[in-house]
TORKOL-4160 file (C-alpha; in steps of 0.2 Angstrom, whole numbers, padded with zeros to 4 digits, m for minus):
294
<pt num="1" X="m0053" Y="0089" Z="0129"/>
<pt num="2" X="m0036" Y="0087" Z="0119"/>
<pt num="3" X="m0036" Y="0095" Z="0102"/>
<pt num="4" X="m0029" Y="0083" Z="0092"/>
<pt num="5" X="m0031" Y="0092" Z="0077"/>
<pt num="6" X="m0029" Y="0109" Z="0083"/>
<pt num="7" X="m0022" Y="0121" Z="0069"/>
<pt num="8" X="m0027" Y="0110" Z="0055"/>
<pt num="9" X="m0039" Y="0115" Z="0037"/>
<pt num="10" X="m0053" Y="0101" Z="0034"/>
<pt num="11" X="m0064" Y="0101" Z="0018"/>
<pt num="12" X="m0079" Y="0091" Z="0020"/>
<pt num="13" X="m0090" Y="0089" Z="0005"/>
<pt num="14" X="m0109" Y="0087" Z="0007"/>
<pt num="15" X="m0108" Y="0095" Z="0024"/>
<pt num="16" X="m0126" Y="0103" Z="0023"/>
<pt num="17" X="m0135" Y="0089" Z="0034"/>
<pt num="18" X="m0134" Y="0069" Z="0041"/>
<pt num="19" X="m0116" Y="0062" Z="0041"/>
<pt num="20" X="m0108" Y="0077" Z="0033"/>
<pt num="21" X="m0112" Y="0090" Z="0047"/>
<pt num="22" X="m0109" Y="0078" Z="0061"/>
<pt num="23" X="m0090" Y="0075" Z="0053"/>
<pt num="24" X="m0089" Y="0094" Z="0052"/>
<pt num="25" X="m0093" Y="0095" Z="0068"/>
<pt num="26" X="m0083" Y="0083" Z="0077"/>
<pt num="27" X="m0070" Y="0091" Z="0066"/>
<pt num="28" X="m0070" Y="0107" Z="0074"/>
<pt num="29" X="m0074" Y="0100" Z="0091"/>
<pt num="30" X="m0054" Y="0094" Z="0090"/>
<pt num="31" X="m0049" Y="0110" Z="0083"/>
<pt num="32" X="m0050" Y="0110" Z="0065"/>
<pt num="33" X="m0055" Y="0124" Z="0056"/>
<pt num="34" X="m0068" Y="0118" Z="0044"/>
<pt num="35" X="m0075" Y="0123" Z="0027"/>
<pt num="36" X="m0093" Y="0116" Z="0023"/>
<pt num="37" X="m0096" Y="0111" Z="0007"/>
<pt num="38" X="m0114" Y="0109" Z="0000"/>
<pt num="39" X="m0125" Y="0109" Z="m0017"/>
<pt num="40" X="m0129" Y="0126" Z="m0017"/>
<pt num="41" X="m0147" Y="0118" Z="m0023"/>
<pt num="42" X="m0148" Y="0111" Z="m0006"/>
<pt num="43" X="m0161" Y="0126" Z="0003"/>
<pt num="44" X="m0150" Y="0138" Z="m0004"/>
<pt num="45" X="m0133" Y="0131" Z="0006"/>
<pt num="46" X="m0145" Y="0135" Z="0023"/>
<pt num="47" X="m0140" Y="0119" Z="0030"/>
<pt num="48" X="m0122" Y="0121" Z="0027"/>
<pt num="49" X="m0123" Y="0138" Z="0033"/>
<pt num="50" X="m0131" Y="0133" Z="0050"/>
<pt num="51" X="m0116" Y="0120" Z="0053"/>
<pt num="52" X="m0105" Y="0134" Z="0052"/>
<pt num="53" X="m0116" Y="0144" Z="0063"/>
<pt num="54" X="m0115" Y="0129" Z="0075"/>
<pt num="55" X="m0095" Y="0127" Z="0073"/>
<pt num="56" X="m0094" Y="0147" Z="0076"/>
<pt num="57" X="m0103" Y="0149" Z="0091"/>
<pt num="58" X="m0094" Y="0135" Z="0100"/>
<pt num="59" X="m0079" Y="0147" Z="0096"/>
<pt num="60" X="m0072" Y="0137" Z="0081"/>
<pt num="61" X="m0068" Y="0143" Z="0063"/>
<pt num="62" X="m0080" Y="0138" Z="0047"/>
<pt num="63" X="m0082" Y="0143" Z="0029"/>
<pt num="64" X="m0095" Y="0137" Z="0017"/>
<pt num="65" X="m0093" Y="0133" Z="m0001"/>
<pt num="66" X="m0109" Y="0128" Z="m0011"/>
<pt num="67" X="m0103" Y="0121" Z="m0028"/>
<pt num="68" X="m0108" Y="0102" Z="m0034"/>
<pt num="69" X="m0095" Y="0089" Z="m0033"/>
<pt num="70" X="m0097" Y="0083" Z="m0051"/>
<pt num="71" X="m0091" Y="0099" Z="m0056"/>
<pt num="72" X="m0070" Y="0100" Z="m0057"/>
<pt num="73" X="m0072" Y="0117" Z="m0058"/>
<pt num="74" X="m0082" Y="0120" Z="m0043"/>
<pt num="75" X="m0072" Y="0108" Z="m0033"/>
<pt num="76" X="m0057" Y="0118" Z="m0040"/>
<pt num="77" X="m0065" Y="0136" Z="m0032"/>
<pt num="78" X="m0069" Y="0126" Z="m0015"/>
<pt num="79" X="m0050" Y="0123" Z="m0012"/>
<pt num="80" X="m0045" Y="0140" Z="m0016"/>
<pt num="81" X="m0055" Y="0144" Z="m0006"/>
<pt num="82" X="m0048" Y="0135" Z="0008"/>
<pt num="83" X="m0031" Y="0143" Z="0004"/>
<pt num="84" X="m0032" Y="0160" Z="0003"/>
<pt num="85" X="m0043" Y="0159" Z="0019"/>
<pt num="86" X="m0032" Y="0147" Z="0030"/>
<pt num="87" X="m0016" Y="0145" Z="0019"/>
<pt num="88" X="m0017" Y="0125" Z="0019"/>
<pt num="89" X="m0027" Y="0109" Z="0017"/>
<pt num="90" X="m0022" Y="0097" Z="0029"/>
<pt num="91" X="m0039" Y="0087" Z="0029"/>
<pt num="92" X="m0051" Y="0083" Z="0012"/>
<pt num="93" X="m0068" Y="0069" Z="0019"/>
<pt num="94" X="m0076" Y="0066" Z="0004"/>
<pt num="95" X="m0094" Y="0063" Z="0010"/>
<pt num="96" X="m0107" Y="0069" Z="m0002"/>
<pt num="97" X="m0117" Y="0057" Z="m0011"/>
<pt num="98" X="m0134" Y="0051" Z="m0016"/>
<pt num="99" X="m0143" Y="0036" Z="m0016"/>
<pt num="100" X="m0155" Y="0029" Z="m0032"/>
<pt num="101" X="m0160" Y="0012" Z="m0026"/>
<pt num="102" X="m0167" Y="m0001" Z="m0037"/>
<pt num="103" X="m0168" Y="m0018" Z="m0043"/>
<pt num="104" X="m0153" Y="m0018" Z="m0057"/>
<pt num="105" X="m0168" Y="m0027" Z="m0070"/>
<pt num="106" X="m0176" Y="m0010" Z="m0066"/>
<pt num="107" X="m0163" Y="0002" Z="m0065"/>
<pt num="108" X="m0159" Y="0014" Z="m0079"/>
<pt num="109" X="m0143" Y="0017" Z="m0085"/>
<pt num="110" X="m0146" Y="0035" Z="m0079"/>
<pt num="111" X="m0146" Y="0034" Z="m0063"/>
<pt num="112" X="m0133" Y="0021" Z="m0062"/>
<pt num="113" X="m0122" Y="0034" Z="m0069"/>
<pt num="114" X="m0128" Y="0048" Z="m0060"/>
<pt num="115" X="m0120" Y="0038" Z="m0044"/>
<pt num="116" X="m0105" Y="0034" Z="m0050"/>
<pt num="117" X="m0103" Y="0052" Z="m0056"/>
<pt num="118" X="m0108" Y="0059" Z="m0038"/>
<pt num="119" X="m0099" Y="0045" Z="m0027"/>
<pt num="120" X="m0085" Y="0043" Z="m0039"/>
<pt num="121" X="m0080" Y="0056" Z="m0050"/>
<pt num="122" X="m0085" Y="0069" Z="m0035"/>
<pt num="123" X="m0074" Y="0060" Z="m0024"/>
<pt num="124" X="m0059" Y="0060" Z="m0038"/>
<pt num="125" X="m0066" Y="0079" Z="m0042"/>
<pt num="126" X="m0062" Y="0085" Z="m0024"/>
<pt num="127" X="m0048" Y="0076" Z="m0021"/>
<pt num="128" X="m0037" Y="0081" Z="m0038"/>
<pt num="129" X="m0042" Y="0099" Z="m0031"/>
<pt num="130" X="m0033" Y="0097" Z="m0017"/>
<pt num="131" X="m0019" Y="0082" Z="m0020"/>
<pt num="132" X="m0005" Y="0096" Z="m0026"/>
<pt num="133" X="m0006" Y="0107" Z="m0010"/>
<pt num="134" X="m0004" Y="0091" Z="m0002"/>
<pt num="135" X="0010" Y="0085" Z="m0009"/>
<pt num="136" X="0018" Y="0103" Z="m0012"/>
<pt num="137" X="0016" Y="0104" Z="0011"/>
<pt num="138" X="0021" Y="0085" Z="0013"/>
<pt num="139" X="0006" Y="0081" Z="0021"/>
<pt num="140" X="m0013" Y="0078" Z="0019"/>
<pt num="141" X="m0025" Y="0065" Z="0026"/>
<pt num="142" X="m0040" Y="0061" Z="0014"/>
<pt num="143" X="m0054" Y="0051" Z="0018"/>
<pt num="144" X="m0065" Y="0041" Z="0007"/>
<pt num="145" X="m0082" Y="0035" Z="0011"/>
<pt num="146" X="m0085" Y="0019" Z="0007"/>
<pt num="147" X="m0101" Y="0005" Z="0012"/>
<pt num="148" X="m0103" Y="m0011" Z="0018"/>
<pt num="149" X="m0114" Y="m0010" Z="0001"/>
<pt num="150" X="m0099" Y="m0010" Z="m0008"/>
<pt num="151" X="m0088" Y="m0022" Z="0000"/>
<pt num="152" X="m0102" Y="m0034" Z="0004"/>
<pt num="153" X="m0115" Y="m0032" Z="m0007"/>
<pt num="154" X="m0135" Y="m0025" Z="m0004"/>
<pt num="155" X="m0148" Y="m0031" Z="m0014"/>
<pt num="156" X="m0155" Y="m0015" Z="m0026"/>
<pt num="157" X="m0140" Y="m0005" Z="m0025"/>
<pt num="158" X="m0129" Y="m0011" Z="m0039"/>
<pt num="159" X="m0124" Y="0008" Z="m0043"/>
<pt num="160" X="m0119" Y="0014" Z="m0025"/>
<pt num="161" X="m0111" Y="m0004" Z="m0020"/>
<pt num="162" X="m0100" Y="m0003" Z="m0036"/>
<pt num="163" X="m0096" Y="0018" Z="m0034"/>
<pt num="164" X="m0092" Y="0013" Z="m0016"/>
<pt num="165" X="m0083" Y="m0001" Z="m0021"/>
<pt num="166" X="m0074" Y="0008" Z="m0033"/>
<pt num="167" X="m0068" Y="0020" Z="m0020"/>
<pt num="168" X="m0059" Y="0007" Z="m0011"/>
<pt num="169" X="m0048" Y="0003" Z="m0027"/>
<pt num="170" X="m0045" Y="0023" Z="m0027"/>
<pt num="171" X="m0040" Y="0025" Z="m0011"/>
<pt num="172" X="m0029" Y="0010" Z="m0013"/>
<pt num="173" X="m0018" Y="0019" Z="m0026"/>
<pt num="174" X="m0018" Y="0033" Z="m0018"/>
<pt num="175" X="m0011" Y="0029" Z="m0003"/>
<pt num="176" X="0004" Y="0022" Z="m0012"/>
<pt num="177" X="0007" Y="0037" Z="m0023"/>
<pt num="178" X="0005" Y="0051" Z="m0007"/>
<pt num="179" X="0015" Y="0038" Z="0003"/>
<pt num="180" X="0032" Y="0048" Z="0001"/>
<pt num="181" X="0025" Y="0065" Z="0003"/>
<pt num="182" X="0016" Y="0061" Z="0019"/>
<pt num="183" X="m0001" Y="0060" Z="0010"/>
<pt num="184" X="m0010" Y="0045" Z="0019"/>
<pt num="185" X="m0029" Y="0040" Z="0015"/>
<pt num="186" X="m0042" Y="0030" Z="0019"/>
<pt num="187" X="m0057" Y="0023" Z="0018"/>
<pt num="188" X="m0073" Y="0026" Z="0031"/>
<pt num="189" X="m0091" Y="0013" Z="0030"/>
<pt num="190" X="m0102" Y="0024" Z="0041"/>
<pt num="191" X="m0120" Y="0015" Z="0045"/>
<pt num="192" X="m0130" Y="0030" Z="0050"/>
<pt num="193" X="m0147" Y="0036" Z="0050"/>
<pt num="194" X="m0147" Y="0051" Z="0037"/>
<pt num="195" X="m0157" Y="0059" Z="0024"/>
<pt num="196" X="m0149" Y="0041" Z="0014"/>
<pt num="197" X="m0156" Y="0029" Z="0026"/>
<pt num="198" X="m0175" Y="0035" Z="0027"/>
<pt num="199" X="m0187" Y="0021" Z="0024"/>
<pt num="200" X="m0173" Y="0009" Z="0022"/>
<pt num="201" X="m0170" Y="0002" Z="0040"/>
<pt num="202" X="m0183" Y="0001" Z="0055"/>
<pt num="203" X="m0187" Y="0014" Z="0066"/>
<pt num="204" X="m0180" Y="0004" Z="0081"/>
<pt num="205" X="m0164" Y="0003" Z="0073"/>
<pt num="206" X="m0162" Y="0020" Z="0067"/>
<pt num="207" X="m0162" Y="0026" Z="0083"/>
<pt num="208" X="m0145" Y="0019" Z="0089"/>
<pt num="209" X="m0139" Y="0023" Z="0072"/>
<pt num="210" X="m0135" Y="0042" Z="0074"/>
<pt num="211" X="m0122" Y="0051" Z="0064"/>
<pt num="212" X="m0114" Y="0057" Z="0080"/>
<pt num="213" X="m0111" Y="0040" Z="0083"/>
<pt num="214" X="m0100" Y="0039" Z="0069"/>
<pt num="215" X="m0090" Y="0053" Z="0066"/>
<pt num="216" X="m0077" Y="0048" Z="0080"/>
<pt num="217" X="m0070" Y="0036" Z="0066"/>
<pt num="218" X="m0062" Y="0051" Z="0057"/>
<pt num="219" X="m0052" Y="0058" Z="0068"/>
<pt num="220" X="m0040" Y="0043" Z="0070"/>
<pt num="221" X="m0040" Y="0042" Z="0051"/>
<pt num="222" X="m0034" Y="0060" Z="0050"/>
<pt num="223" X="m0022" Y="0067" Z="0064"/>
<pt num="224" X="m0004" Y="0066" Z="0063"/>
<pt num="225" X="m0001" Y="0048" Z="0066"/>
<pt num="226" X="m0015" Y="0041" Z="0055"/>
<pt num="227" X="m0014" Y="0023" Z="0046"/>
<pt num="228" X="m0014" Y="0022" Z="0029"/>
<pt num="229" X="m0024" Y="0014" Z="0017"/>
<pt num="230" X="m0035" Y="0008" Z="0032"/>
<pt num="231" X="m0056" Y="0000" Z="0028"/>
<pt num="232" X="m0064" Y="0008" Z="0044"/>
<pt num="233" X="m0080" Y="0003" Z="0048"/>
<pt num="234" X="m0093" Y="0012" Z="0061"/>
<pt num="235" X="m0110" Y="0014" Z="0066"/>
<pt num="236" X="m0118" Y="0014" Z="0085"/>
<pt num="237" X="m0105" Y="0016" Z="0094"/>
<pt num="238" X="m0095" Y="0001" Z="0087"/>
<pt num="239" X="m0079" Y="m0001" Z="0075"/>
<pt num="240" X="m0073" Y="m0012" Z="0065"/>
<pt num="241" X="m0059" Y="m0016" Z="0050"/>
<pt num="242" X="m0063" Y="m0022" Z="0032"/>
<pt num="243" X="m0047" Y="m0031" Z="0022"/>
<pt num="244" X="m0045" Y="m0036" Z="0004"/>
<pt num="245" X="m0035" Y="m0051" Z="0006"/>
<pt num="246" X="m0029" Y="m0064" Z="m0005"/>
<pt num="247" X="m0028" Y="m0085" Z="0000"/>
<pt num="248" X="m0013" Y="m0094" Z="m0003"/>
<pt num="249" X="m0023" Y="m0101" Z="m0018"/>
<pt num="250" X="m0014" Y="m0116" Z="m0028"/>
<pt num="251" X="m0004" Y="m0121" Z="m0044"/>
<pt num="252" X="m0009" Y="m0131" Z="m0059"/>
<pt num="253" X="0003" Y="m0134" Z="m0071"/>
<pt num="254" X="m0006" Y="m0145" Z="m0082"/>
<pt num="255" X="m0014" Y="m0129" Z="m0094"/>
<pt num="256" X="m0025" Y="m0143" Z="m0103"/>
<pt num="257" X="m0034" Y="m0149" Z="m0087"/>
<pt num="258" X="m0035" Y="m0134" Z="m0079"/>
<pt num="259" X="m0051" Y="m0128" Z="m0079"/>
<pt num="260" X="m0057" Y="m0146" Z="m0076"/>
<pt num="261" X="m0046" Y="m0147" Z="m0060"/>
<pt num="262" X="m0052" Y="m0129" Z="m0053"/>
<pt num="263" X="m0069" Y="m0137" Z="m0054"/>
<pt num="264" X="m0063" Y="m0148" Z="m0041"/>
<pt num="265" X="m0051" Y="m0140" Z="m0030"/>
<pt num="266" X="m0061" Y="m0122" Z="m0029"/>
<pt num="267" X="m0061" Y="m0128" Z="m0009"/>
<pt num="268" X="m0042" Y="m0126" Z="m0007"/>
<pt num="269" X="m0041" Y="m0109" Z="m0019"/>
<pt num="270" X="m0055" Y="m0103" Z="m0005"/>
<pt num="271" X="m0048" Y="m0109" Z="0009"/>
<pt num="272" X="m0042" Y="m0094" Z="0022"/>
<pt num="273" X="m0029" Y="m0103" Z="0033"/>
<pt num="274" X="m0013" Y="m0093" Z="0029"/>
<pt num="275" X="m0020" Y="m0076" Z="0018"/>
<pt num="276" X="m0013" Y="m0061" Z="0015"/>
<pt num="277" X="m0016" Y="m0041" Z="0015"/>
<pt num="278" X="m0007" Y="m0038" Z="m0001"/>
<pt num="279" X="0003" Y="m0021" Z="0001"/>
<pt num="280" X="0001" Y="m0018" Z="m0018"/>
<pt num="281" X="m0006" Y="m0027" Z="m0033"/>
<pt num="282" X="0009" Y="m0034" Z="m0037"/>
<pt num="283" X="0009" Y="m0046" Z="m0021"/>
<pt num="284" X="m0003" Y="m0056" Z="m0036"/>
<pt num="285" X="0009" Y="m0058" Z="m0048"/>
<pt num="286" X="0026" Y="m0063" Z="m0035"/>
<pt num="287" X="0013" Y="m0075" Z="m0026"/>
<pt num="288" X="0007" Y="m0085" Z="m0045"/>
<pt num="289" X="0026" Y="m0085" Z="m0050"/>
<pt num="290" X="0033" Y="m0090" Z="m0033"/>
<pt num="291" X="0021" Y="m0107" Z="m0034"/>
<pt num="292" X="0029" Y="m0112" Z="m0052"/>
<pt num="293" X="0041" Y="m0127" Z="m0047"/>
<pt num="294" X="0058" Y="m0124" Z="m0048"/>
């Protein structure tokens, strides 16, 4: 098999189990040398221990960290780490996360919180820690993990559908600050059947729903000729691409009627013939200035 990632440092957080150890994995199985991140709370870091076991007796390179993702200061120690072990970071796949599903009339404040912290501010945690040894060696490929929750919607996940959601805006900017120093991220929707996923879908469908069956998706998203700010979706064996786009949209000039005549032209605002992947947010701005009449 081609090592198409051979020589390469990868950090995945909330490596321990599911989606996590089957990205390690895969990581390692096209030559990364891998560092296993994992709530130290989680069995006592066995689970991100035994993926390294895994990853070592199939003759590759593994390290574990155990430190929360919440924690800037742990997040910090992972990548050090990293550094005085292997002397880079090529590779950061931000992974951990936890679910805390319910009806938003019945959710508390809490735990909507609590997810955004975990998903959110471990993801922005993780990546700070490693975004100047990055830029400072012109390259690095980061991966976010997003969900179809958050770029479609999912009825009782209105935490975890906005932190996910949220990430897709943060990989966004990203990607156009790392652009000149060969820092390219992206964005990954697995549908898998973890720890996460338990009780949620059928037992039928769970079974063609392994993380193995996902972790492929990565590796196009982080060797050396990797897209940028790319929506990659996966799950079963099949692959998709998410955009954010924008319609051509129309003009009123007429500010006192406005909203009266939104009312009855939303149809041609919606309507998808001839829409755009913006390359930044300002595409918004030139596009309503450029339909003023001359």
């Amino acid at each position: 098999m081609k090592q198409l990632l051979q020589g390469r440092v990868a950090i995945v957080t909330g490596a321990g189990g599911g989606l996590g150890r089957a990205h390690a994995l895969e990581l390692a199985r096209h030559g990364a040398r891998v560092l296993i991140n994992d709530l130290a709370g989680a069995n006592d870091g066995q689970g991100a221990r035994a993926v390294a076991e895994e990853i070592r007796a199939a003759g590759g390179e593994a390290l574990v960290h155990l430190g929360d993702v919440t924690r800037a200061d742990d997040m910090q120690a992972m990548a050090a780490q990293a550094l005085a072990a292997w002397g880079r970071i090529d590779i950061l796949v931000n992974n951990a996360g936890i679910l805390r599903d319910k009806t938003f009339a019945k959710m508390s404040l809490d735990d909507f919180r609590l997810v955004l912290d975990v998903h959110v501010m471990g993801a922005a945690n993780a990546t700070h820690a490693v975004w100047a040894t990055m830029q400072d060696q012109a390259y690095g490929r980061i991966v976010m993990t997003t969900s179809s929750s958050g770029l479609y919607g999912n009825f009782g996940q209105s935490n975890y559908g906005a932190a996910k959601m949220a990430l897709v805006g943060f990989m966004q900017t990203l990607a156009l600050e790392g652009a000149k120093r060969n820092v390219r991220v992206n964005c990954l929707a697995p549908t898998a059947a973890t720890g996460m996923t338990e009780g949620i879908l059928p037992a039928e469908a769970l079974q063609q729903l392994a993380p193995e069956k996902v972790s492929p998706a990565l590796i196009p998203l982080v060797v050396e000729d990797a897209p940028t700010r790319m929506i990659l979706l996966a799950g079963a064996g099949s692959f998709e691409a998410a955009h954010v786009t924008m319609t051509r949209g129309i003009h009123i000039a007429d500010t006192a009627t406005a909203g009266e005549q939104l009312c009855e032209r939303l149809a041609e605002v919606r309507e998808r013939s001839g829409e755009i992947v913006p390359a930044a947010g300002l595409a918004q701005v030139q596009a309503e200035v450029g339909k003023i009449p001359g």
